[in-house]
KOLPAMAR-230094 format. One record per residue (C-alpha): residue number from 1; residue in three letters; x, y, z. Coordinates in nm, 3 decimals, decimal comma. Layout:
residues N
 lumza koltor    east   north      up
   NUM    ALA       X       Y       Z
...
end
This chain:
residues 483
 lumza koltor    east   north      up
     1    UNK  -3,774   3,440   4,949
     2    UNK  -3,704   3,411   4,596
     3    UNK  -3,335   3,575   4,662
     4    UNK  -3,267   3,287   4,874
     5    UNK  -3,390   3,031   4,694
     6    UNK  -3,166   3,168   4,438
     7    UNK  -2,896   3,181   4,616
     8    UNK  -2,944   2,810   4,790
     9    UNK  -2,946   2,636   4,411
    10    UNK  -2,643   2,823   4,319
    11    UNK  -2,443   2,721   4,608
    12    UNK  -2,546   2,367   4,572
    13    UNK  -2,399   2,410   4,222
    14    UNK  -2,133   2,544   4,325
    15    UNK  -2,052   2,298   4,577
    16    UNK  -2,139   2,057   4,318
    17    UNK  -1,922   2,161   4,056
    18    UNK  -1,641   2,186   4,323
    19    UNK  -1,661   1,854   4,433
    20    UNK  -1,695   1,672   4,060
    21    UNK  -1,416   1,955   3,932
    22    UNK  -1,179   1,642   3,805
    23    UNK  -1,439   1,548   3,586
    24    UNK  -1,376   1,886   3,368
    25    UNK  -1,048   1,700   3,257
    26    UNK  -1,230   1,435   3,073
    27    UNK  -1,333   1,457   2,717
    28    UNK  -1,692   1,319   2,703
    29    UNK  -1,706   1,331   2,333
    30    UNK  -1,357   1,165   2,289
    31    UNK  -1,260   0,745   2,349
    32    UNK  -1,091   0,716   2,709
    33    UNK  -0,961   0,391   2,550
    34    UNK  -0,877   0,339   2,213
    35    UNK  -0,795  -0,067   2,102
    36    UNK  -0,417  -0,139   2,021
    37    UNK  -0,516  -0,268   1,704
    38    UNK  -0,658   0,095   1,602
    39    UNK  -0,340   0,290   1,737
    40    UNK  -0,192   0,060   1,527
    41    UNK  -0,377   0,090   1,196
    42    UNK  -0,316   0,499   1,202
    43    UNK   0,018   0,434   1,289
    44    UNK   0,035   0,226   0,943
    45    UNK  -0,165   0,443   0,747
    46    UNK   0,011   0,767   0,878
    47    UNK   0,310   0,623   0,744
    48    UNK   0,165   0,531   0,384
    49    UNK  -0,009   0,910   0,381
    50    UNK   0,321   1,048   0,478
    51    UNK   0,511   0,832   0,183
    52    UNK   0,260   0,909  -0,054
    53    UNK   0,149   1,269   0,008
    54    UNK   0,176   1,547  -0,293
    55    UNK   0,207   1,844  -0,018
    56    UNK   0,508   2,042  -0,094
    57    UNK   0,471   2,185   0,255
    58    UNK   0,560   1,861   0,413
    59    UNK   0,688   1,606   0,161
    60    UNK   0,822   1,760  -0,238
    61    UNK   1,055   1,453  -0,285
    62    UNK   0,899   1,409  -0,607
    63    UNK   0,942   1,724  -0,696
    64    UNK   1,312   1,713  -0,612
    65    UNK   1,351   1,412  -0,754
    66    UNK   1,163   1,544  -1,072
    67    UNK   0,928   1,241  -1,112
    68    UNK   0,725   1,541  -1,128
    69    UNK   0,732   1,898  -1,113
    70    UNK   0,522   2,222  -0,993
    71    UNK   0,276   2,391  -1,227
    72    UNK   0,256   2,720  -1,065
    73    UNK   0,410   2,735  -0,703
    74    UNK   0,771   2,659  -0,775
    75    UNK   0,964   2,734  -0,491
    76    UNK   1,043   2,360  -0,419
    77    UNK   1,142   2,274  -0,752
    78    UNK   1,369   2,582  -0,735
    79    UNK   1,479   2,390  -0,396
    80    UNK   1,365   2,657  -0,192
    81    UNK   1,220   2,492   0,072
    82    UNK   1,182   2,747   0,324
    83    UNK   0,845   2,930   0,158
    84    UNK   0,628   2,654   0,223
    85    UNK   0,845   2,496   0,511
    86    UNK   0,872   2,197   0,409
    87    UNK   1,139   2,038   0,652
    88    UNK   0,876   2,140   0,972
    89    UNK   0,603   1,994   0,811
    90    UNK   0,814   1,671   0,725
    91    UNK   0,905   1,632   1,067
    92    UNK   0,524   1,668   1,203
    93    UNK   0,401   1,391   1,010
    94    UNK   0,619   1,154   1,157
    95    UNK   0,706   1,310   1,515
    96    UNK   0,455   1,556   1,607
    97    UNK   0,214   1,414   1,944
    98    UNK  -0,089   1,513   1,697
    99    UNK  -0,347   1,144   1,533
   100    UNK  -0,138   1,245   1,218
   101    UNK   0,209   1,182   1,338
   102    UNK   0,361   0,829   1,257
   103    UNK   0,539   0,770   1,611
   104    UNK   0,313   0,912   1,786
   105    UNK   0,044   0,674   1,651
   106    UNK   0,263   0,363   1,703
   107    UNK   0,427   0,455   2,025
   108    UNK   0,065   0,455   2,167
   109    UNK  -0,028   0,158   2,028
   110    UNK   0,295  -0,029   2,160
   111    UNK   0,163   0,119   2,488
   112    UNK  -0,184  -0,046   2,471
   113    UNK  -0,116  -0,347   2,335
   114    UNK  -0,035  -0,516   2,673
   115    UNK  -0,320  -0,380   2,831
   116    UNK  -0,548  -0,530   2,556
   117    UNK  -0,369  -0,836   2,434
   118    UNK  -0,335  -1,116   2,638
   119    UNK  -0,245  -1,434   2,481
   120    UNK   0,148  -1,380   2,505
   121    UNK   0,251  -1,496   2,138
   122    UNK   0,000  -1,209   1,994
   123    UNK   0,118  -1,015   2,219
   124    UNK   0,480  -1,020   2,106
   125    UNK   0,396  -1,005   1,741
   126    UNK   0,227  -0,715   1,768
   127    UNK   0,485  -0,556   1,936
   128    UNK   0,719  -0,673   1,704
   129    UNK   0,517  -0,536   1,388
   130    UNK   0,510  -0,227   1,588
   131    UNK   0,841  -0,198   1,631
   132    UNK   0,926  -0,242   1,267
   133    UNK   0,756   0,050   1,142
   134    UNK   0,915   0,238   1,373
   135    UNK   1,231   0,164   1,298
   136    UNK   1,097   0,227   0,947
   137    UNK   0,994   0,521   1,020
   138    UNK   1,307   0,661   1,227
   139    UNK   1,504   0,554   0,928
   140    UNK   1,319   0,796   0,752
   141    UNK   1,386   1,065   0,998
   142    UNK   1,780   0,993   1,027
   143    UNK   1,860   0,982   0,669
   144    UNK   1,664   1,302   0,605
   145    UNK   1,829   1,545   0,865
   146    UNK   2,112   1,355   1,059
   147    UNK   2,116   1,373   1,408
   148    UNK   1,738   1,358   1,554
   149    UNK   1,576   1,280   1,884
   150    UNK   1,558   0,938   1,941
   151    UNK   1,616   0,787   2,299
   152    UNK   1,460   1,072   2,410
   153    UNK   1,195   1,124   2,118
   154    UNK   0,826   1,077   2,265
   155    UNK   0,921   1,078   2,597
   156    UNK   0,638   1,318   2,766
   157    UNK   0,874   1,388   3,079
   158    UNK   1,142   1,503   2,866
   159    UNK   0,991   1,796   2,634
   160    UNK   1,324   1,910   2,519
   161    UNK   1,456   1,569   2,424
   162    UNK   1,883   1,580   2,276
   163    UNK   1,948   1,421   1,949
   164    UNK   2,157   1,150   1,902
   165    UNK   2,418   1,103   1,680
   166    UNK   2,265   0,975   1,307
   167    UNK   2,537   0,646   1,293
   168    UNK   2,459   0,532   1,667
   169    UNK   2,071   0,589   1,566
   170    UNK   2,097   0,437   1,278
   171    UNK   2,276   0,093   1,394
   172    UNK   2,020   0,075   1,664
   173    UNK   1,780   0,041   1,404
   174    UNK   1,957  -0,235   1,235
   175    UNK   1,990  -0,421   1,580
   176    UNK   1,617  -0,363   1,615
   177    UNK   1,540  -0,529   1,288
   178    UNK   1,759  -0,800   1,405
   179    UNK   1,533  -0,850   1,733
   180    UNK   1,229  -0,848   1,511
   181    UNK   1,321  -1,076   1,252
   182    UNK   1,447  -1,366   1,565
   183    UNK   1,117  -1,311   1,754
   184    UNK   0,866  -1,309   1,526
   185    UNK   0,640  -1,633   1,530
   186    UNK   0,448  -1,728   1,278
   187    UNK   0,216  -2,002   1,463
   188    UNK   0,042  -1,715   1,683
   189    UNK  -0,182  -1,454   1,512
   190    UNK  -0,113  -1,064   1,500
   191    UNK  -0,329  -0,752   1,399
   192    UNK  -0,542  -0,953   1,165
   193    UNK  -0,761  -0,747   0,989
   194    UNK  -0,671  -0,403   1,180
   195    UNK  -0,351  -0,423   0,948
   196    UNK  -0,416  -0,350   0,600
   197    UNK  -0,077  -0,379   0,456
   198    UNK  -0,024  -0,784   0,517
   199    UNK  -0,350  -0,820   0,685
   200    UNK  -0,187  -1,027   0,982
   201    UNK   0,060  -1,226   0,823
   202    UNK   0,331  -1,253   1,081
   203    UNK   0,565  -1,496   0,791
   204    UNK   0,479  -1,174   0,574
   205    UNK   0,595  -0,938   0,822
   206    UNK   0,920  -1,114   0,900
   207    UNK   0,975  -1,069   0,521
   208    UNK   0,933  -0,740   0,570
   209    UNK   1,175  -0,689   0,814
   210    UNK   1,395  -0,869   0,644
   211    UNK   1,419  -0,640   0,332
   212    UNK   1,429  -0,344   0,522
   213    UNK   1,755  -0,460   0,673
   214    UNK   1,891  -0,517   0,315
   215    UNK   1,761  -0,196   0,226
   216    UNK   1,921  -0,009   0,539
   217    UNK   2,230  -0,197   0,459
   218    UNK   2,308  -0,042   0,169
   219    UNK   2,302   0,323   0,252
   220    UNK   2,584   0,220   0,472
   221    UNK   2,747   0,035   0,194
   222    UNK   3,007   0,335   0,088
   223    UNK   3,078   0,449   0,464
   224    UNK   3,091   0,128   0,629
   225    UNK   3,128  -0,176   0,365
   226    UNK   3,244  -0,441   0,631
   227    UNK   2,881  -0,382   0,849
   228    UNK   2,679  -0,339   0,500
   229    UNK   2,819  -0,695   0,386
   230    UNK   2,726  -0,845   0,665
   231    UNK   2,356  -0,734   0,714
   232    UNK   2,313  -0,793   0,335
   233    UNK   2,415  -1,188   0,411
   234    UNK   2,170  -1,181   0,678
   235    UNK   1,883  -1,054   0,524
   236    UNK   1,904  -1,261   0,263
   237    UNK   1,932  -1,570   0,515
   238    UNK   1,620  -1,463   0,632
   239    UNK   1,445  -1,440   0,342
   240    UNK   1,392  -1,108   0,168
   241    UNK   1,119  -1,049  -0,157
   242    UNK   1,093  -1,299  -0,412
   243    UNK   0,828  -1,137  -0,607
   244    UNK   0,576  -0,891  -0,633
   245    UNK   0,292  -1,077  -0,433
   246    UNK   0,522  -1,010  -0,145
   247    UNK   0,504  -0,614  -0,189
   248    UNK   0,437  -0,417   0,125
   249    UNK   0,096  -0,243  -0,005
   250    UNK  -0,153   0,017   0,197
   251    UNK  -0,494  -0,101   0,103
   252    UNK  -0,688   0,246   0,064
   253    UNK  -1,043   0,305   0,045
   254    UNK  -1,271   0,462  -0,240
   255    UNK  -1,517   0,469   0,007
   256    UNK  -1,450   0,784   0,252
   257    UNK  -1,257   1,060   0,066
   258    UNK  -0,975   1,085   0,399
   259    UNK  -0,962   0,740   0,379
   260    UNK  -0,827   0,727   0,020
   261    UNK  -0,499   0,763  -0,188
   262    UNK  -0,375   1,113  -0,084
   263    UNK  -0,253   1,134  -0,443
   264    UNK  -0,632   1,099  -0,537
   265    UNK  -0,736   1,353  -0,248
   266    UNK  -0,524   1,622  -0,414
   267    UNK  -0,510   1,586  -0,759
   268    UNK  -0,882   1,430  -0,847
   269    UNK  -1,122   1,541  -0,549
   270    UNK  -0,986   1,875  -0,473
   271    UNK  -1,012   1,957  -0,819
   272    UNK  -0,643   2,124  -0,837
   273    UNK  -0,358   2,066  -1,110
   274    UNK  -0,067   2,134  -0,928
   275    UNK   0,165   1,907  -1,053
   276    UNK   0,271   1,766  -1,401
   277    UNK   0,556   1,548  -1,515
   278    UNK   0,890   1,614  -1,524
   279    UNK   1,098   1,642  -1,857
   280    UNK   1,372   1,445  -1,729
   281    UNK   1,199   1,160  -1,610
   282    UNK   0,916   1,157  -1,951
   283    UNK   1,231   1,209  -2,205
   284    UNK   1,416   0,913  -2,056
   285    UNK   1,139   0,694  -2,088
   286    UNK   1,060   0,801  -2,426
   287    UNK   1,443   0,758  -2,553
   288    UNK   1,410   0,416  -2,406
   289    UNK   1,106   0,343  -2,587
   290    UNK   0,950   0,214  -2,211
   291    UNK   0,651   0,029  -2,197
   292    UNK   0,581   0,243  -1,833
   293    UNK   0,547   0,579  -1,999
   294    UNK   0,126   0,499  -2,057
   295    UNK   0,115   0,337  -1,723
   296    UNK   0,245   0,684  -1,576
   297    UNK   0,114   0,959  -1,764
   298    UNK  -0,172   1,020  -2,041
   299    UNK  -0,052   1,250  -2,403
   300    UNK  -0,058   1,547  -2,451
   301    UNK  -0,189   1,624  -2,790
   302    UNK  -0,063   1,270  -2,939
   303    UNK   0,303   1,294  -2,784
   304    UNK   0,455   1,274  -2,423
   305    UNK   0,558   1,620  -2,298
   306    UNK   0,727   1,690  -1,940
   307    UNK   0,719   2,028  -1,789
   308    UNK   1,070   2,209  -1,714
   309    UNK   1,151   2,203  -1,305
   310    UNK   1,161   2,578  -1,156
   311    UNK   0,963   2,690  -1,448
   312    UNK   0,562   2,827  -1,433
   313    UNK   0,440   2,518  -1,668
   314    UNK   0,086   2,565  -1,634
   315    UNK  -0,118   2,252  -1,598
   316    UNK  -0,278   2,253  -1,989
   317    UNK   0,036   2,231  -2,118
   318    UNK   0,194   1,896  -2,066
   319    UNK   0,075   1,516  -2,023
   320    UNK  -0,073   1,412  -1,687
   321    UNK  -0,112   1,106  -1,433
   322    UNK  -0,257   0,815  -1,542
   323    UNK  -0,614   0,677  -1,455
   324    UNK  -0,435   0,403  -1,245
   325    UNK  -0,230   0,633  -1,045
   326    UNK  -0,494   0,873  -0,986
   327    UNK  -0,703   0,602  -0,854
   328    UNK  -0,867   0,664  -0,479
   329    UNK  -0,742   0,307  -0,435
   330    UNK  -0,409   0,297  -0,603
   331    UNK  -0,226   0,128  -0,308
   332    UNK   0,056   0,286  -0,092
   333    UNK   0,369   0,122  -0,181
   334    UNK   0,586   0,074   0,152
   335    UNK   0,824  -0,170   0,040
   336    UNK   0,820  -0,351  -0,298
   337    UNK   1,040  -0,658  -0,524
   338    UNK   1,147  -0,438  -0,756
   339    UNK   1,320  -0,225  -0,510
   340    UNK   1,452  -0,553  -0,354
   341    UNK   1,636  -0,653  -0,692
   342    UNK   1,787  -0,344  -0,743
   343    UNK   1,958  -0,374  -0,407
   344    UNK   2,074  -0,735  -0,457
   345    UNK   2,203  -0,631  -0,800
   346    UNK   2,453  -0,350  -0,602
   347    UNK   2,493  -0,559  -0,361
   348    UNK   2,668  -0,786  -0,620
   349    UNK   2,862  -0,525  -0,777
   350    UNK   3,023  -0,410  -0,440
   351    UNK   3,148  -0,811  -0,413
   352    UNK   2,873  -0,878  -0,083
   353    UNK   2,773  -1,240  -0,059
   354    UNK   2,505  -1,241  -0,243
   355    UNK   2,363  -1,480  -0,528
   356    UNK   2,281  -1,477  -0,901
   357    UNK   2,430  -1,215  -1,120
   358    UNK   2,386  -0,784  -1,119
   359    UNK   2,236  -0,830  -1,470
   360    UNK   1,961  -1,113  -1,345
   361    UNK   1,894  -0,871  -1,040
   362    UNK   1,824  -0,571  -1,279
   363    UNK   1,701  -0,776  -1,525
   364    UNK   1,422  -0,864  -1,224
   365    UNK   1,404  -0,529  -1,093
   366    UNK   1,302  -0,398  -1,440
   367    UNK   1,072  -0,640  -1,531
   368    UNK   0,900  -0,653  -1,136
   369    UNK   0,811  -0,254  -1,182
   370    UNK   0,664  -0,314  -1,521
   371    UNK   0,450  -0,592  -1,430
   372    UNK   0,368  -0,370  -1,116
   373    UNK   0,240  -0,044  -1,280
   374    UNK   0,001  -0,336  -1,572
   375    UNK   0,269  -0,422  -1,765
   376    UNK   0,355  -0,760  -1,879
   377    UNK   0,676  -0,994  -1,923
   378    UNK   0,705  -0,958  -2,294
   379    UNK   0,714  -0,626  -2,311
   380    UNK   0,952  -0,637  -2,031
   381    UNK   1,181  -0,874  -2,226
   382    UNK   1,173  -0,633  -2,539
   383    UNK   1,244  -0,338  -2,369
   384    UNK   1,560  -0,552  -2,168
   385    UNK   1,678  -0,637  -2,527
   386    UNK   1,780  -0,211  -2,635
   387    UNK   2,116  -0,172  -2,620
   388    UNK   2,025   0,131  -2,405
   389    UNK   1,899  -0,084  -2,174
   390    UNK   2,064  -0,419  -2,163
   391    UNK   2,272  -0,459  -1,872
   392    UNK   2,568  -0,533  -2,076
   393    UNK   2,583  -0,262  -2,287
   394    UNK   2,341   0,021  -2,094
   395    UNK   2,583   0,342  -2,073
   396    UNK   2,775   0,440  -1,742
   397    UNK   2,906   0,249  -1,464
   398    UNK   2,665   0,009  -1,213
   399    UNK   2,602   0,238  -0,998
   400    UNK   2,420   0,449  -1,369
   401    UNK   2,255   0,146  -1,495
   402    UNK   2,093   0,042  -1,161
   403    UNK   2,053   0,448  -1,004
   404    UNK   1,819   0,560  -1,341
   405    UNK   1,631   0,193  -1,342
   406    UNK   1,544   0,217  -0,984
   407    UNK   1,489   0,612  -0,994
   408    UNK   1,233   0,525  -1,269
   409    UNK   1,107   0,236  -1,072
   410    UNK   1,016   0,493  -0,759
   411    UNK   0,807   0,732  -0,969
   412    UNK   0,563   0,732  -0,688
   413    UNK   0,801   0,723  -0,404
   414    UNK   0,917   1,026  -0,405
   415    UNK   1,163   0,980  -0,101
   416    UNK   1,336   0,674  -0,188
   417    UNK   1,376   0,876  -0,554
   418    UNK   1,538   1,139  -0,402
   419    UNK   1,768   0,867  -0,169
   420    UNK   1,836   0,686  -0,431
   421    UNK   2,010   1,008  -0,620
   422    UNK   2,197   1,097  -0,317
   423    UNK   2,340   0,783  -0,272
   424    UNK   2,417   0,640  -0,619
   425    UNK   2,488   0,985  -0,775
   426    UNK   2,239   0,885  -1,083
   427    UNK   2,043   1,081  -1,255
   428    UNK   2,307   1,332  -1,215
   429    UNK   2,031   1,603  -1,211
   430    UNK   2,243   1,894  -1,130
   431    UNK   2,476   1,832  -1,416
   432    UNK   2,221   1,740  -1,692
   433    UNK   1,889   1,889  -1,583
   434    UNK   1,939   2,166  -1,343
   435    UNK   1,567   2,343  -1,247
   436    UNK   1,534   2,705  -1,377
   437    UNK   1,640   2,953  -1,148
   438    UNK   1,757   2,658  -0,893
   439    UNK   1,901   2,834  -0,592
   440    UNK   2,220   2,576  -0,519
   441    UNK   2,224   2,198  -0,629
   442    UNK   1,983   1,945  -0,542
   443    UNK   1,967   1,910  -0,156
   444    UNK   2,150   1,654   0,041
   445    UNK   1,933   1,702   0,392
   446    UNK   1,667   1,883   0,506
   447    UNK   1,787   2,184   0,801
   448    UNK   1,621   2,137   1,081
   449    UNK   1,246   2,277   1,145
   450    UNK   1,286   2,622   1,268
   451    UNK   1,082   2,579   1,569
   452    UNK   1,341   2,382   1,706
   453    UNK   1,567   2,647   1,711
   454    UNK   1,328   2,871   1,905
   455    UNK   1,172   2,542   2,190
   456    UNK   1,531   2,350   2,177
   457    UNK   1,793   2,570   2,161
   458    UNK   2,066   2,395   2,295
   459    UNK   2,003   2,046   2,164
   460    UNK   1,929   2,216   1,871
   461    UNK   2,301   2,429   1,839
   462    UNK   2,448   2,095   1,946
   463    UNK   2,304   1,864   1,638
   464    UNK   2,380   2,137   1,348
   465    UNK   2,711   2,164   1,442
   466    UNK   2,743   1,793   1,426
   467    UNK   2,588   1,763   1,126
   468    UNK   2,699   2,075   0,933
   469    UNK   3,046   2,085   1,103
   470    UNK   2,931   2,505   1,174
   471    UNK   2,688   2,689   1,323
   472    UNK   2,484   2,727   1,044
   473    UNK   2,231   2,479   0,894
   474    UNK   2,243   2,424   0,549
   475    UNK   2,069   2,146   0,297
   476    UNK   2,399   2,122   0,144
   477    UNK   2,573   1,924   0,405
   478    UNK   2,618   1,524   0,316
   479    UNK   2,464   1,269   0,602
   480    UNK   2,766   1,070   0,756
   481    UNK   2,648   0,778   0,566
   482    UNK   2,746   1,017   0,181
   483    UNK   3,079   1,183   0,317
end
């Protein structure tokens, strides 16, 4: 009797679990739904993490820039940046389909935001905003490896996706800016307070977009000058930064550690001292006499002292961050004045349409990054009146003057740094500060993550030969846009 009672509850179950066996593919524990507005939010803070991160493993743009350098792992500095892998874990941060990935994060939210936003002018806003980080964030991608997935990218039905050719991408992008910028609407709302970078300002946002053109723009300046003069002229139409209240700024939070600066997270709370400052970037400052050199790094037994790139430094030995930039809320810095200045001031030296003067643009750009990092305007006016500064009589062609300003100016941003180098040649770091025991010259590219040669063979062969003009992949190779 027992035996068959037994035996009746378990085939109920059975028959129970057979019948509800759908159910197993639902994650109680996990949202079924998640709000456009949140998709959105990790989308933007992805993208500020993945800008601002101090993993070598993923992002060592400062380190290649030498803003900073490596204490005691130096492989990157040495620009070996196969140890730690660093082009793979680039690419997850802003592909991968993991809550980390920037494109991931957006393309979901650009997904959901019909579905949860009805009123039609929010509605198109938010897609708008949406689509400008991901253009952002493509740009990124493009003008790190070449050729990458794109009309493909994130498609779920297509898991080997082809990558498109870098120019064709990166003209889309500039088109997609342009569709942004003419349907953006500043009488209906947006994300409100689920974006903490403009916290809903649609006029803010179109600003935004508008900057980013002028800043896309100019990487095409040498390799197509025609198309870079004209999307100069029409950013500035639009209206690009006037000053630093219009600085594109990732609010972070002191309040839950993941939620904090990441440069915070890994120099302050994890209690490590893998990084100090770079000689290059400390000496010039010091030679300059430049009021940021406190407002980056603390002394080092009463002086300023940079560690050597490629060298074991050891942390004790040299000056470190300051208070400010170790801060758990030091903001992320997307887009900034500053950078905006320094832009108009080339654009005026390559003879683009653009008003005022190259000097008043650097002048600007100079004094909007000193004011930004606590400085103020006077000191910014005596430190424009050196010789070794002035615009008039600072050594080296334009493209010196305004390439070691704006490298200086991007001490926390490591990737635009290390763009900035590539495309304006300045600081010539191979020829005047080479890293010890530097495998090559600094790198133009990052080669492909090497799981793409093993899950996408073919797509794979197909984009290093059109970007390395060979079969073999090699961070030596210029982008089409530095040929």
């Amino acid at each position: 009797m027992k035996q068959s009672i037994i035996y009746l509850v378990l085939g109920l179950a059975a028959a129970s679990c057979t019948k509800n066996i759908t159910s197993l593919n639902t994650d109680p524990k996990s949202a079924v739904t998640v709000p456009s507005s949140s998709l959105f939010l990790n989308g933007e803070k992805n993208l500020s993490d993945a800008l601002h991160t101090t993993s070598v493993s993923a992002a060592p743009f400062r380190v290649l820039a030498q803003s900073w350098t490596e204490n005691t792992y130096v492989s990157e500095a040495q620009y070996n940046l196969t140890i730690d892998n660093s082009p793979q874990g680039w690419w997850n941060l802003l592909y991968a389909n993991t809550t980390v990935s920037v494109l991931n994060s957006l393309a979901a939210a650009k997904t959901a935001i019909p579905v949860d936003t009805k009123d039609a002018g929010t509605q198109q806003n938010n897609l708008l905003i949406t689509d400008i980080l991901e253009v952002y964030a493509y740009s990124l991608l493009v003008n790190t490896y070449g050729n990458v997935p794109y009309s493909q990218a994130l498609n779920r039905d297509i898991p080997f996706p082809k990558y498109d050719d870098a120019k064709t991408v990166y003209y889309d992008l500039l088109a997609r800016l342009d569709t942004a910028i003419a349907g953006l609407n500043a009488n209906s709302p947006s994300f409100g307070a689920s974006d903490q970078v403009y916290q809903g300002s649609v006029s803010a946002w179109k600003k935004f977009a508008a900057t980013l053109k002028l800043k896309l723009a100019l990487v095409i300046a040498d390799s197509d000058p025609s198309t870079a003069a004209q999307k100069v002229q029409e950013a500035v139409t639009a209206g690009v930064f006037t000053s630093n209240s219009d600085n594109a700024l990732f609010a972070y939070s002191s309040a839950i550690n993941t939620n904090s600066n990441p440069v915070y997270q890994a120099l302050v709370a994890s209690g490590r001292h893998d990084f100090s400052p770079a000689n290059l970037i400390v000496n010039t400052l010091l030679d300059w006499s430049d009021p940021r050199l406190p407002l980056f790094y603390t002394e080092y037994n009463g002086s300023y002292l940079g560690g050597a790139p490629g060298a074991g430094n050891g942390y004790v030995k040299f000056s470190q961050f300051s208070d400010q930039w170790l801060s758990a809320t030091w903001p992320g810095d997307l887009l900034d004045y500053s950078e905006t200045e320094f832009l108009l001031a080339e654009a005026v030296e390559r003879g683009f349409s653009v008003s005022g003067t190259a000097e008043s643009h650097y002048d600007n750009g100079i004094t909007a990054s000193i004011v930004y990092w606590g400085g103020d305007s006077a000191s910014a006016t005596t430190y424009l009146a050196q010789p070794t500064v002035a615009y008039t009589t600072a050594a080296g062609t334009w493209k010196q003057k305004i390439g070691y300003q704006q490298w200086i100016a991007y001490a926390d941003r490591g990737w635009d740094a290390w763009t900035s180098i590539r495309r304006l040649g300045y600081p010539d770091i191979d020829a005047i500060n080479p890293p010890v025991g530097a495998i090559g010259n600094l790198p133009r590219r990052f080669t492909y993550p090497a799981n793409e040669e093993t899950s996408n063979p073919t797509n794979w062969a197909a984009a290093v030969q059109a970007v390395n003009g060979s079969s073999s992949d090699n961070v030596a190779s210029d982008l089409w846009w530095d040929k």
